[in-house]
TORKOL-4160 file (C-alpha; in steps of 0.2 Angstrom, whole numbers, padded with zeros to 4 digits, m for minus):
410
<pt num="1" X="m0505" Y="m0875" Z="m0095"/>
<pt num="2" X="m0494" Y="m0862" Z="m0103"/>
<pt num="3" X="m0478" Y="m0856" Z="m0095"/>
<pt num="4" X="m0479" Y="m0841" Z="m0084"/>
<pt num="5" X="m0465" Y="m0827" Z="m0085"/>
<pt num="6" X="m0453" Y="m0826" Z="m0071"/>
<pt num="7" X="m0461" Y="m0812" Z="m0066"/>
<pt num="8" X="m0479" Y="m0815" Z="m0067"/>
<pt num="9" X="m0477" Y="m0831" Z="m0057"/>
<pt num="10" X="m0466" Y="m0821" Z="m0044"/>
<pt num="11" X="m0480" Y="m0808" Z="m0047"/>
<pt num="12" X="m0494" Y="m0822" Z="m0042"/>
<pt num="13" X="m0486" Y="m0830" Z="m0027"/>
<pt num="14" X="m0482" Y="m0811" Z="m0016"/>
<pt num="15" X="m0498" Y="m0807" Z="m0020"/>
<pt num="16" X="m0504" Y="m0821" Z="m0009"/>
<pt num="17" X="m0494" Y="m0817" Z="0007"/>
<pt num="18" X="m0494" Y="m0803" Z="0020"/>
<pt num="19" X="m0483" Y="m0802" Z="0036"/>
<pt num="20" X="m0489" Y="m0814" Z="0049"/>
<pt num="21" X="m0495" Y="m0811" Z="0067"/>
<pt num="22" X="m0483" Y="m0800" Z="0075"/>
<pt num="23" X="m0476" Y="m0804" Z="0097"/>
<pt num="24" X="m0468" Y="m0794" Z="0113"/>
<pt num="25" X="m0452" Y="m0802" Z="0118"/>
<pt num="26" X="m0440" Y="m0801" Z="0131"/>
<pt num="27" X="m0424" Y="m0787" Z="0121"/>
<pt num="28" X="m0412" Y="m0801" Z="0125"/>
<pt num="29" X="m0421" Y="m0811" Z="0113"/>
<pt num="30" X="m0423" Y="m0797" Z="0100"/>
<pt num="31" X="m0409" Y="m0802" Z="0089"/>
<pt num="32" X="m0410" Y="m0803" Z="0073"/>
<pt num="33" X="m0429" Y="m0800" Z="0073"/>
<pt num="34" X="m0440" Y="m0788" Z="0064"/>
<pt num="35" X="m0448" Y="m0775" Z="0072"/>
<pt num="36" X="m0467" Y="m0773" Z="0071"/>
<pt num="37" X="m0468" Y="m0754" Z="0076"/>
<pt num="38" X="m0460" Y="m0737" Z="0077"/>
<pt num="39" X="m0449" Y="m0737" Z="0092"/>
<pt num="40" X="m0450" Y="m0719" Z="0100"/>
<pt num="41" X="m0437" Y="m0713" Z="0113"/>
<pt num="42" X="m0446" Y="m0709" Z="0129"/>
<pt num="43" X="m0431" Y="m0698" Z="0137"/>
<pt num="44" X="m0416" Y="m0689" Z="0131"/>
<pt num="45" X="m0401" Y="m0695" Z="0125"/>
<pt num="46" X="m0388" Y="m0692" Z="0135"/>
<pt num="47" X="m0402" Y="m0689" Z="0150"/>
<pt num="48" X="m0389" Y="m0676" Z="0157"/>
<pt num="49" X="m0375" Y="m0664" Z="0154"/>
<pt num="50" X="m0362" Y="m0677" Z="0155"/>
<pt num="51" X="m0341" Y="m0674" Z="0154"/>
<pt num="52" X="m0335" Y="m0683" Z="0139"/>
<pt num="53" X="m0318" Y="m0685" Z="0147"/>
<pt num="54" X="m0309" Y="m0683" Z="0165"/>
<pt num="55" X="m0303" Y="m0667" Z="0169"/>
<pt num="56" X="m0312" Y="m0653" Z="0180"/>
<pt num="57" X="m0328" Y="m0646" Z="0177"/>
<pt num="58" X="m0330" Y="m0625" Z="0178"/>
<pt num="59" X="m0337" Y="m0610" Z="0171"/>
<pt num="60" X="m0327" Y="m0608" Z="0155"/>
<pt num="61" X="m0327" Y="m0588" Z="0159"/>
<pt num="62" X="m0314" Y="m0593" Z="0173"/>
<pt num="63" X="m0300" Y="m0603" Z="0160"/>
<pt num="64" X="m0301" Y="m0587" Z="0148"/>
<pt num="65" X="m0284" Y="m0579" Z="0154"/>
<pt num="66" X="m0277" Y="m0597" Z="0157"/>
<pt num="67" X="m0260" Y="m0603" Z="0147"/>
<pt num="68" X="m0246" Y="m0611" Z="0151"/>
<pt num="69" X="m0235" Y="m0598" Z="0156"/>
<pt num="70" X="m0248" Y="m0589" Z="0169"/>
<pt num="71" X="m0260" Y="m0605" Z="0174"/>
<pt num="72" X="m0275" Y="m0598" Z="0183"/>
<pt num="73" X="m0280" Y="m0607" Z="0199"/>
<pt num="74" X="m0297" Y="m0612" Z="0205"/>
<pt num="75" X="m0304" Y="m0619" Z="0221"/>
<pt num="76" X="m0308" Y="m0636" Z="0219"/>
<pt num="77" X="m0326" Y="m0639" Z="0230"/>
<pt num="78" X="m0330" Y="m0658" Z="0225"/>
<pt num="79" X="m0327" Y="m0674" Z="0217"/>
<pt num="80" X="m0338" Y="m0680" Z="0204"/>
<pt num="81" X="m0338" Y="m0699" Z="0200"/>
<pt num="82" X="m0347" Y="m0707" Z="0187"/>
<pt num="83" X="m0368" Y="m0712" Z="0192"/>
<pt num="84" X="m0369" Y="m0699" Z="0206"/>
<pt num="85" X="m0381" Y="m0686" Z="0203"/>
<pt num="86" X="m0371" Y="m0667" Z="0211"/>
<pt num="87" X="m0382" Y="m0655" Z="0223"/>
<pt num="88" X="m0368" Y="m0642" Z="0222"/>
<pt num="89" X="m0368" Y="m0627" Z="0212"/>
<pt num="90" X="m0350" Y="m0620" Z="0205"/>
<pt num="91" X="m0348" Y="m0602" Z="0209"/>
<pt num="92" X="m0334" Y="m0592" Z="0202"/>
<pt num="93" X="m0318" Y="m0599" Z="0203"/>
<pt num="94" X="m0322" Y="m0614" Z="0209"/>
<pt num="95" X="m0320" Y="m0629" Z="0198"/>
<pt num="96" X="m0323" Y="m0647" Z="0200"/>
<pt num="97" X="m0313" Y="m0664" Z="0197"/>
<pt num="98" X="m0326" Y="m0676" Z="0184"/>
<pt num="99" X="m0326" Y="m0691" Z="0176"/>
<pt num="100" X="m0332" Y="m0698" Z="0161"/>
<pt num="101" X="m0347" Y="m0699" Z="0160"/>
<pt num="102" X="m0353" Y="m0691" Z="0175"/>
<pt num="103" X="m0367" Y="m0675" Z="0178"/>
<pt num="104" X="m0362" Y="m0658" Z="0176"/>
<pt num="105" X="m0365" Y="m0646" Z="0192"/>
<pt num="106" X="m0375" Y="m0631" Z="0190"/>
<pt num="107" X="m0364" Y="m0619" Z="0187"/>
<pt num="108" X="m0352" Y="m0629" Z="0176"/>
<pt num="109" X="m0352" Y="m0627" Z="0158"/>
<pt num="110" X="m0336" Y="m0634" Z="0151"/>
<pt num="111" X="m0324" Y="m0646" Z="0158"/>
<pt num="112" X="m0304" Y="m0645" Z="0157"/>
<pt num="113" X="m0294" Y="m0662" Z="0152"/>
<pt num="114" X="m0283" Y="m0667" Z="0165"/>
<pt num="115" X="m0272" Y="m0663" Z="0154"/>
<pt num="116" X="m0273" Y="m0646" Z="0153"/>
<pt num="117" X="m0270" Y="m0644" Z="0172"/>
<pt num="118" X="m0256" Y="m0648" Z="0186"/>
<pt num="119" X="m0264" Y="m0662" Z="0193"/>
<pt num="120" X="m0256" Y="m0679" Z="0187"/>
<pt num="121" X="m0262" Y="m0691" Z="0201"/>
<pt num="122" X="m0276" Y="m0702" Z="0187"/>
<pt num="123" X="m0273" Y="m0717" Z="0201"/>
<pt num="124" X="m0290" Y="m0729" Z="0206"/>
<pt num="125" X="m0292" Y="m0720" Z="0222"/>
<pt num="126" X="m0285" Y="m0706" Z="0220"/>
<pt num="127" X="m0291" Y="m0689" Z="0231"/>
<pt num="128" X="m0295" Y="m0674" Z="0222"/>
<pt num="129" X="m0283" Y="m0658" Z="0225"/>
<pt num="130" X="m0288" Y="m0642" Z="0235"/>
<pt num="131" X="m0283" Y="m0633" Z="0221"/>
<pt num="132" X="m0280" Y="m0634" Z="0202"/>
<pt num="133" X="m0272" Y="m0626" Z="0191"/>
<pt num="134" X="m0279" Y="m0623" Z="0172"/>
<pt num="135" X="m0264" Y="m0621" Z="0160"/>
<pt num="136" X="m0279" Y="m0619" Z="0145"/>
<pt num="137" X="m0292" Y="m0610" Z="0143"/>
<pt num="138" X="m0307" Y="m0617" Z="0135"/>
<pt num="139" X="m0324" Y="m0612" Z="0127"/>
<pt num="140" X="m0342" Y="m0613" Z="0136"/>
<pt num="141" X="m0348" Y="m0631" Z="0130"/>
<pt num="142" X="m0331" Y="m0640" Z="0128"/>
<pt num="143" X="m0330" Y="m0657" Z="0132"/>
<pt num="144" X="m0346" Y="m0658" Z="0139"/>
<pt num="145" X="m0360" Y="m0669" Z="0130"/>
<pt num="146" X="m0377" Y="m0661" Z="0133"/>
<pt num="147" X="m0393" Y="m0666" Z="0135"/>
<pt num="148" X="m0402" Y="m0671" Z="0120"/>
<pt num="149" X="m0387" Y="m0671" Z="0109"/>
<pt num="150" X="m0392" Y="m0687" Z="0102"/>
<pt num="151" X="m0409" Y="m0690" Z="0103"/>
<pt num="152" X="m0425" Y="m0681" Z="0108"/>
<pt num="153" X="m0440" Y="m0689" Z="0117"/>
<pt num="154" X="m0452" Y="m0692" Z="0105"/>
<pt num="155" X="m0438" Y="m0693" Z="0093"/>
<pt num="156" X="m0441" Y="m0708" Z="0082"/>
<pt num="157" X="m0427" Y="m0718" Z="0084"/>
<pt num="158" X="m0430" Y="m0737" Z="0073"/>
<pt num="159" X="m0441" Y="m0739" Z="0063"/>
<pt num="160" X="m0455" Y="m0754" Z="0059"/>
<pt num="161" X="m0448" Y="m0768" Z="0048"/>
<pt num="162" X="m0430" Y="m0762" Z="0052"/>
<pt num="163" X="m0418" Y="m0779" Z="0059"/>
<pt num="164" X="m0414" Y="m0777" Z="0078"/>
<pt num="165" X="m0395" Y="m0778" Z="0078"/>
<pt num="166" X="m0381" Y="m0776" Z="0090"/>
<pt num="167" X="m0384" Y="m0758" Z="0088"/>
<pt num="168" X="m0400" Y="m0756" Z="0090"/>
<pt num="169" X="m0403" Y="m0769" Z="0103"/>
<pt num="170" X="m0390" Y="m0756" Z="0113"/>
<pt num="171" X="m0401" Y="m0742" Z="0110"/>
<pt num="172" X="m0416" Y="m0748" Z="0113"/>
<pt num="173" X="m0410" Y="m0755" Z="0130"/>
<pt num="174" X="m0402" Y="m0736" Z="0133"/>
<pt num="175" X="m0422" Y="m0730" Z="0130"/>
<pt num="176" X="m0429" Y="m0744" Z="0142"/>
<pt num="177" X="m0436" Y="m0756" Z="0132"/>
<pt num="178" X="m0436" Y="m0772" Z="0142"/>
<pt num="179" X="m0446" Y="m0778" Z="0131"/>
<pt num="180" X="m0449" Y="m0774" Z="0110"/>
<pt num="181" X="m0464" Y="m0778" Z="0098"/>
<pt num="182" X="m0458" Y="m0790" Z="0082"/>
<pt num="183" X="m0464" Y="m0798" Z="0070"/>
<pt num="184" X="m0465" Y="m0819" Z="0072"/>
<pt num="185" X="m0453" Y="m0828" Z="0064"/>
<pt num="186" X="m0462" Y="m0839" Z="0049"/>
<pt num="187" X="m0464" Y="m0857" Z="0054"/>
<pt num="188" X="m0457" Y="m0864" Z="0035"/>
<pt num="189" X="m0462" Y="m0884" Z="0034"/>
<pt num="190" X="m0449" Y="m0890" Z="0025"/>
<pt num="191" X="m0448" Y="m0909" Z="0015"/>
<pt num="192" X="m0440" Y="m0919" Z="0001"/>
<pt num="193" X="m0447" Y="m0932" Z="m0010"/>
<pt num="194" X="m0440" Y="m0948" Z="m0018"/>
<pt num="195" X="m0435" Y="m0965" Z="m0018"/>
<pt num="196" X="m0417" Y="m0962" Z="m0021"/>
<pt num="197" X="m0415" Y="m0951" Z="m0007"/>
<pt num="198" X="m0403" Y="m0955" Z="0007"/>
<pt num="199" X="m0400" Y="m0950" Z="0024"/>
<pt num="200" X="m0383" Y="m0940" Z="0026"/>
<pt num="201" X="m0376" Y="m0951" Z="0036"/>
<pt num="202" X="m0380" Y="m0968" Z="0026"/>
<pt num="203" X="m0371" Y="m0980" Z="0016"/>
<pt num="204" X="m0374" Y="m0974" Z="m0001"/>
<pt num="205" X="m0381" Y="m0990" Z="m0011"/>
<pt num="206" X="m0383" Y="m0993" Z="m0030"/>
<pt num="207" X="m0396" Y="m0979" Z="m0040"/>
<pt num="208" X="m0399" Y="m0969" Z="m0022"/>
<pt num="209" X="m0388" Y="m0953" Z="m0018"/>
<pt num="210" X="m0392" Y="m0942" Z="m0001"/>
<pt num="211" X="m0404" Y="m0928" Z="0002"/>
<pt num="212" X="m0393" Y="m0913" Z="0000"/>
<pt num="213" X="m0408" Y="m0900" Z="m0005"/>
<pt num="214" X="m0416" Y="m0902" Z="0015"/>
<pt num="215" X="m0401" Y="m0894" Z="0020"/>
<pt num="216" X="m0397" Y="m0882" Z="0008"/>
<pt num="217" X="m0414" Y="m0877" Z="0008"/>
<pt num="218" X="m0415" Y="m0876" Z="0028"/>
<pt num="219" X="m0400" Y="m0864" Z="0029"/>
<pt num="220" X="m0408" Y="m0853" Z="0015"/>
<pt num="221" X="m0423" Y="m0852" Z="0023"/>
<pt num="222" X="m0415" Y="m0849" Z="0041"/>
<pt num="223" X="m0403" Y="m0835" Z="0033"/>
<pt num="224" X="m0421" Y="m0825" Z="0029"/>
<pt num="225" X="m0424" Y="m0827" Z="0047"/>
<pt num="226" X="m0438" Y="m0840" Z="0048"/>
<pt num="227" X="m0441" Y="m0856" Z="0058"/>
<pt num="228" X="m0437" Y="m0873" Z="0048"/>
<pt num="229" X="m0447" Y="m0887" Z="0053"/>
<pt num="230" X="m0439" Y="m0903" Z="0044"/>
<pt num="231" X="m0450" Y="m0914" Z="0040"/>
<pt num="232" X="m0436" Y="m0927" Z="0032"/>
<pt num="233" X="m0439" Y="m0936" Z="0017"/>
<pt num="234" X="m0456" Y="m0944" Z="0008"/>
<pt num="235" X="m0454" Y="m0958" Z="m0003"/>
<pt num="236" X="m0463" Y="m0959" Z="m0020"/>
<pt num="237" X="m0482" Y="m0964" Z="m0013"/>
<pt num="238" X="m0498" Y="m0954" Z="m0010"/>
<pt num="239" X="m0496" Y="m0958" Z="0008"/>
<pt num="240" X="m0480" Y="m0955" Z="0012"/>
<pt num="241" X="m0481" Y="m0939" Z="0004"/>
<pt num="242" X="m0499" Y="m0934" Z="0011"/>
<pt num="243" X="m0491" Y="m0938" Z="0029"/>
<pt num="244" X="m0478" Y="m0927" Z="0027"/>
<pt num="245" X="m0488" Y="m0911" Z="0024"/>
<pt num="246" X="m0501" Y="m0916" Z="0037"/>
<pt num="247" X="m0489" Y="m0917" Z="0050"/>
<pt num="248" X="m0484" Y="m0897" Z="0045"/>
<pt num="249" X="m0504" Y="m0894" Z="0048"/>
<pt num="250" X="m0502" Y="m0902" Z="0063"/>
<pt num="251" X="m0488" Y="m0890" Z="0067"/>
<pt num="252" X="m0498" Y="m0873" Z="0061"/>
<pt num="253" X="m0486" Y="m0871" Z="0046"/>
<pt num="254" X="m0487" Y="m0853" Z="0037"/>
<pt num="255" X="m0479" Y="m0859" Z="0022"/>
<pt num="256" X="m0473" Y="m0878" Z="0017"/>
<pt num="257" X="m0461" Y="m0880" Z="0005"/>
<pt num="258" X="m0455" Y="m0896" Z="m0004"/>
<pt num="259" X="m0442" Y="m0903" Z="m0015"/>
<pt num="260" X="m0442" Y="m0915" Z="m0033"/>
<pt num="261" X="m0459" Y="m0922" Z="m0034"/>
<pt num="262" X="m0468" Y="m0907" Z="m0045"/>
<pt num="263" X="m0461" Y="m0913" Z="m0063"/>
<pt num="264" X="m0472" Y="m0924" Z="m0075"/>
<pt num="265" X="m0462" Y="m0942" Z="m0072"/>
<pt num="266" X="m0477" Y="m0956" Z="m0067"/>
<pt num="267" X="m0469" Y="m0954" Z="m0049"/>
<pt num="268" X="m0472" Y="m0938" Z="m0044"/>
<pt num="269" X="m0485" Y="m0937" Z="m0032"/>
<pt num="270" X="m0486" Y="m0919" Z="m0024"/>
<pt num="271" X="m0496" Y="m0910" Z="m0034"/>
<pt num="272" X="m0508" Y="m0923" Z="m0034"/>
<pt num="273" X="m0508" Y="m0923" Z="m0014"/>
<pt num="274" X="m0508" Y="m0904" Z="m0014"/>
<pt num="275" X="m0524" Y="m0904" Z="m0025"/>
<pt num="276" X="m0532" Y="m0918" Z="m0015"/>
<pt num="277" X="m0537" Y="m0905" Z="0000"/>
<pt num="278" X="m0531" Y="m0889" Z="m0009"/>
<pt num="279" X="m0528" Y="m0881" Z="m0025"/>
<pt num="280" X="m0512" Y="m0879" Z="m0038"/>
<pt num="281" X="m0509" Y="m0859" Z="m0045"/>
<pt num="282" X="m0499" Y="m0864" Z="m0057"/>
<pt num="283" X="m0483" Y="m0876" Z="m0058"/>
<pt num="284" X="m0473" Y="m0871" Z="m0073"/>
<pt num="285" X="m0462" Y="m0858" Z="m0077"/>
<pt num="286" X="m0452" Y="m0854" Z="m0090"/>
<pt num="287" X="m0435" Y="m0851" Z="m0083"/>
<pt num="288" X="m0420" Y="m0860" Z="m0082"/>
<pt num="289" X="m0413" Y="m0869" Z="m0070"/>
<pt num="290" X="m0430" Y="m0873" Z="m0060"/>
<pt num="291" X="m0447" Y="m0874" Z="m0074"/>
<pt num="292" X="m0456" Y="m0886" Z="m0062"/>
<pt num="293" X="m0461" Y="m0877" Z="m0050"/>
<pt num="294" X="m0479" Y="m0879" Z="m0040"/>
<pt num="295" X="m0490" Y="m0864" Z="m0031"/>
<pt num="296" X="m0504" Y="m0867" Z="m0023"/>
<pt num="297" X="m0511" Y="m0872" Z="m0006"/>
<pt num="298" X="m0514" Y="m0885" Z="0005"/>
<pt num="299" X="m0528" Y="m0883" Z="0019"/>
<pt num="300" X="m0526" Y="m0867" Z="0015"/>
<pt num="301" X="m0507" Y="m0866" Z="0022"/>
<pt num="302" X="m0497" Y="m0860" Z="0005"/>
<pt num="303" X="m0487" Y="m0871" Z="m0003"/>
<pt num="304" X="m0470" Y="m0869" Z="m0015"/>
<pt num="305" X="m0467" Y="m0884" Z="m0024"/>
<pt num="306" X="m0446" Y="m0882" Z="m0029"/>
<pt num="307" X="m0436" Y="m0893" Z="m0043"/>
<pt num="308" X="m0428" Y="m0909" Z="m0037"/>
<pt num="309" X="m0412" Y="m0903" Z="m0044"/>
<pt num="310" X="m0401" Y="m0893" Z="m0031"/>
<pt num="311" X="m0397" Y="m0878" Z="m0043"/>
<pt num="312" X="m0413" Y="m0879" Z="m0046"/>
<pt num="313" X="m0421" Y="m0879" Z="m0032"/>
<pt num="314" X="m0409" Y="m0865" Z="m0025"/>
<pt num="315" X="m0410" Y="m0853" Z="m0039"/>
<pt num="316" X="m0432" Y="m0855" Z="m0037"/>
<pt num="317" X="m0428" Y="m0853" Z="m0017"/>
<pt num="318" X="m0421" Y="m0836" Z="m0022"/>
<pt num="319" X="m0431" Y="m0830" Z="m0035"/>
<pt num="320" X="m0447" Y="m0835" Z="m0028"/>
<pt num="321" X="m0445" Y="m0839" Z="m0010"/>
<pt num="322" X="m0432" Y="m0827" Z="m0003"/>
<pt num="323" X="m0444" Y="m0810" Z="m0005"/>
<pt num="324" X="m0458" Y="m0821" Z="0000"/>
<pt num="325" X="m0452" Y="m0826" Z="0017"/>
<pt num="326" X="m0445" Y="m0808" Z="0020"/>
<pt num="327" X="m0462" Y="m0802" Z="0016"/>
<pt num="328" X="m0470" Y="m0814" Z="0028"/>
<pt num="329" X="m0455" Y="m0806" Z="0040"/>
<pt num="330" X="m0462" Y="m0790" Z="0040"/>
<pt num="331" X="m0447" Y="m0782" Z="0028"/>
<pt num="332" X="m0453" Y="m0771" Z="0015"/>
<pt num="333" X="m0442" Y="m0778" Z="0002"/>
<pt num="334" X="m0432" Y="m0795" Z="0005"/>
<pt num="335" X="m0428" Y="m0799" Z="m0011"/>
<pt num="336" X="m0409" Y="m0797" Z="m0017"/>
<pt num="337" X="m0403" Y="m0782" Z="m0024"/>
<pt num="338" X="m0396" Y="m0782" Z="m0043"/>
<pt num="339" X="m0379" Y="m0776" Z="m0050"/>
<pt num="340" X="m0375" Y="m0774" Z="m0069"/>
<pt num="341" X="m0359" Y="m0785" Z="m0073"/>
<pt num="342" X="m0349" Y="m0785" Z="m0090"/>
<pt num="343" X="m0348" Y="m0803" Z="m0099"/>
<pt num="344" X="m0329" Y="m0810" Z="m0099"/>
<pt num="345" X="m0334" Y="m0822" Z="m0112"/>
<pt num="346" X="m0350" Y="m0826" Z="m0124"/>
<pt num="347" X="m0364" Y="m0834" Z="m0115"/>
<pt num="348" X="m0376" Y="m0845" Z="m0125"/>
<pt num="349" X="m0396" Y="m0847" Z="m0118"/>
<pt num="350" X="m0411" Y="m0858" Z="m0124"/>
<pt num="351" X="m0423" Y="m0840" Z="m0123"/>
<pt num="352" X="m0429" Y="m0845" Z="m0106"/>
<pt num="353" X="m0425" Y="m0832" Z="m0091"/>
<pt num="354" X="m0410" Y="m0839" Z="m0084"/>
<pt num="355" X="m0398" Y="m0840" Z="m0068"/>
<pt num="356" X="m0382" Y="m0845" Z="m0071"/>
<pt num="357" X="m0369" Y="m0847" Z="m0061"/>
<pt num="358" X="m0353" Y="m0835" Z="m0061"/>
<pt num="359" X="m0338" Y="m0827" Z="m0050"/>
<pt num="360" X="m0338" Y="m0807" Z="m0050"/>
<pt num="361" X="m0320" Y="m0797" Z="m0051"/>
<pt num="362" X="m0321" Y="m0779" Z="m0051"/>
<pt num="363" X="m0307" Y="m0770" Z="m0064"/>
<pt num="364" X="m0305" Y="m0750" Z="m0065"/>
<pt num="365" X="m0322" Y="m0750" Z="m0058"/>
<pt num="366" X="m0331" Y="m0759" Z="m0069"/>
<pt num="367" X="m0340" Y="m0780" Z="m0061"/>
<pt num="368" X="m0331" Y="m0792" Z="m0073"/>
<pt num="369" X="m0342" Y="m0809" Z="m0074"/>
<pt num="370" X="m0338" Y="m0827" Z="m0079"/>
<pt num="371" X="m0348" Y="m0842" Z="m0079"/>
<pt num="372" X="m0340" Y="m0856" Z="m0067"/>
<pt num="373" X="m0339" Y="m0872" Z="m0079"/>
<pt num="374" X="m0355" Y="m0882" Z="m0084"/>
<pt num="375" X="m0371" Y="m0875" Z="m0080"/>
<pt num="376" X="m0381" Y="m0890" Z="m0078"/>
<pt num="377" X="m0392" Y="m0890" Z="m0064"/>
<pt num="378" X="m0386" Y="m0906" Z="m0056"/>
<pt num="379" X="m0369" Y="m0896" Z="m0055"/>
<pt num="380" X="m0369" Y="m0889" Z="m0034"/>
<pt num="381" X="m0350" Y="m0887" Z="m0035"/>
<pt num="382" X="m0351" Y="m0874" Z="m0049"/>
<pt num="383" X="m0366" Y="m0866" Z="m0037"/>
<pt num="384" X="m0352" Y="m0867" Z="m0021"/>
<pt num="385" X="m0338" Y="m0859" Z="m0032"/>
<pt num="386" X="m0350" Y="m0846" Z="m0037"/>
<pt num="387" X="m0351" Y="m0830" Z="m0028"/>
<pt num="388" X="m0367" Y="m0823" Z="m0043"/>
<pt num="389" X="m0381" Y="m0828" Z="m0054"/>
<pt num="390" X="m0382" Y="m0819" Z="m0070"/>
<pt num="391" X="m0398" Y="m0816" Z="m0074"/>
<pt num="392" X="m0401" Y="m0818" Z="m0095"/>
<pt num="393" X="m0418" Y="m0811" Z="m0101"/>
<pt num="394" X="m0433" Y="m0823" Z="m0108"/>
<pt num="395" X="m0429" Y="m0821" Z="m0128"/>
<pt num="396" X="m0411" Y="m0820" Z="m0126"/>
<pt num="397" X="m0401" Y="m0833" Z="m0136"/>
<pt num="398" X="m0381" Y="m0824" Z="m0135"/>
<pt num="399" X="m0376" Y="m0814" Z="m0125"/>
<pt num="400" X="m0358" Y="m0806" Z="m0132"/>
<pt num="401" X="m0343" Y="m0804" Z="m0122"/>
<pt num="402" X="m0338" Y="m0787" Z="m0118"/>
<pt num="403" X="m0361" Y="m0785" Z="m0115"/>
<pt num="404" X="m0369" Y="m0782" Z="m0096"/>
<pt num="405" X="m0382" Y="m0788" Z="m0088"/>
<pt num="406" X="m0390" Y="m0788" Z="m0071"/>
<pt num="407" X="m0381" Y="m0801" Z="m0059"/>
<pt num="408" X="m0385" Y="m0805" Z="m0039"/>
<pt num="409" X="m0372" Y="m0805" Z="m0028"/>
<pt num="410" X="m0372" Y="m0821" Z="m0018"/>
């Protein structure tokens, strides 16, 4: 089978996958989800003609011959605190004391800071004045917040496939949504294979080293906002490996993703598995780190067969996986987002498309890019002290220093 381009394979796998079902959930679990509809405001934002600050509320006609050397003085006829709703009407020259926040009376159309007056007492408590004077006059409209001002019912106000985040969970619980309609969070099986894997925790023992790429791969698909479910780690048999992948039919996977295993050594057992009830796409591709990697299905649940090599299988996670998940999410476009970069120093390539690992510093606006030591794809610390991939195109063999190209920020 030949070597697909990077892009046709990427091309290949999206065009298998569409957002999954969508749920109502309570707004205080909203965080972080997707939305799966327009959300519409229902009522006006603010819902009244509100003060923005405490003071006295009046007709501004009244303060127009006010200064500080000839205050005017009006008749104050109530007190206004915040969440009451006032059934009195301001005539002229009679004024109100407000707080923040509070409704306007009819009548009112501006509201002098405390400031601007000779009332001093701002005490928790505190009895408003018979009188107030106004040492400032001030224009219809001033420092009162109207109805409407910020949204309009009907007013569309987030929008499908947009995150719900602190803001947004604020508006929409200012709209009355109790409740919000999301897109579900992808259920991502998740296992390694091999015989020299090892448990975190274990003793490590002559030719074994421990399963790193279960967690790696768990927090990258967690930051796309879909649910890992670990399955742990298959050894080298038929068995062990169809096990594995029954038990993420068993738990209604949407997508189940694996580790090492995909390659052409005599041990390699997951494609053979995933071809035993299902059907492989394609599994190589010609990139670099990451060639090895499987598409297909299995039960019809997709299936995304990643290097065994950690660079490798995090660079396949993000050039393959990362827009696939967000699409599953319900986001438009989850994929990263490229920058071009200037090359400290030549970079030498095989002609495959690759992703190597670099550290960005910006100088008189221009991204200045250098590699962070070997490139091998065994090499995670490089990947740790990396903050980009450089992206070298297929048929390029030297790239000059002083030459861009396009780079993700990490």
């Amino acid at each position: 089978m030949a070597l697909l381009s990077v892009e046709q394979a990427r091309t290949r796998i999206l065009s298998q996958f569409q957002s999954v079902k969508t749920e109502t959930i309570p707004l205080t679990e909203s965080a972080n989800r997707i939305l799966a509809v327009d959300i519409r405001a229902e009522d006006d934002l603010p819902l009244f003609n509100n003060s923005s600050m405490d003071g006295f509320a009046l007709r501004a006609s009244d303060s127009s011959n006010a200064a500080p050397a000839s205050p005017v003085t009006l008749r104050v006829v109530a007190d206004i605190p915040a969440g009451t709703s006032p059934t009195i009407s301001l005539a002229p020259g009679e004024a109100a004391r407000i707080m923040t926040g509070a409704q306007l009376p009819e009548g009112a159309d501006a509201v002098v800071p405390v400031e601007d007056t000779d009332f001093s007492n701002r005490d928790a408590g505190s009895i408003a004045p018979n009188e107030v004077q106004i040492s400032k006059s001030i224009n219809s409209g001033g420092n009162v917040r109207p109805r409407g001002m910020d949204v309009r019912s009907g007013d569309v106000v987030l929008h499908k496939a947009q995150p719900i985040n602190p803001q947004s969970a604020g508006i929409l619980a200012m709209l009355g949504f109790s409740k919000v309609e999301v897109y579900k969070r992808p259920r991502v099986a998740l296992f390694s294979s091999g015989d020299e894997l090892l448990e975190v925790h274990a003793p490590l023992e002559p030719g074994k080293i421990r399963d790193s790429n279960s967690y790696m791969l768990a927090a990258l698909i967690e930051s796309t906002r879909a649910e890992v479910l670990r399955l742990g780690v298959a050894k080298d048999t038929r068995d062990s490996i169809t096990n594995l992948i029954e038990q993420a039919v068993q738990h209604n996977a949407d997508l189940i993703i694996s580790s090492a295993g995909v390659s052409v050594g005599a041990y390699d057992y997951v494609k053979e598995v995933v071809e035993s009830n299902g059907a492989l796409d394609f599994w190589r591709v010609n990139m670099r780190p990451g060639k090895p990697l499987a598409f297909g299905n299995y039960k019809n649940i997709p299936f995304i067969g990643l290097p065994g090599n950690p660079v490798s299988a995090f660079v396949g996670f993000e050039v393959f996986v990362r827009e696939t998940l967000g699409r599953m999410s319900g986001i438009s476009d989850g994929s990263r987002h490229s920058i071009r970069v200037r090359c400290e120093e030549e970079i030498l390539s095989d002609g495959r498309e690759s992703y190597l690992r670099a550290v960005i510093h910006e100088q008189d606006g221009v991204y200045i890019a250098r590699l962070t030591g070997h490139q091998g794809s065994g090499n995670l610390l490089s990947l740790v002290q990396a903050d980009a991939l450089l992206i070298i195109p297929a048929g390029v063999k030297c790239v000059p220093a002083g030459q861009e190209v396009n780079a993700w920020r990490l």
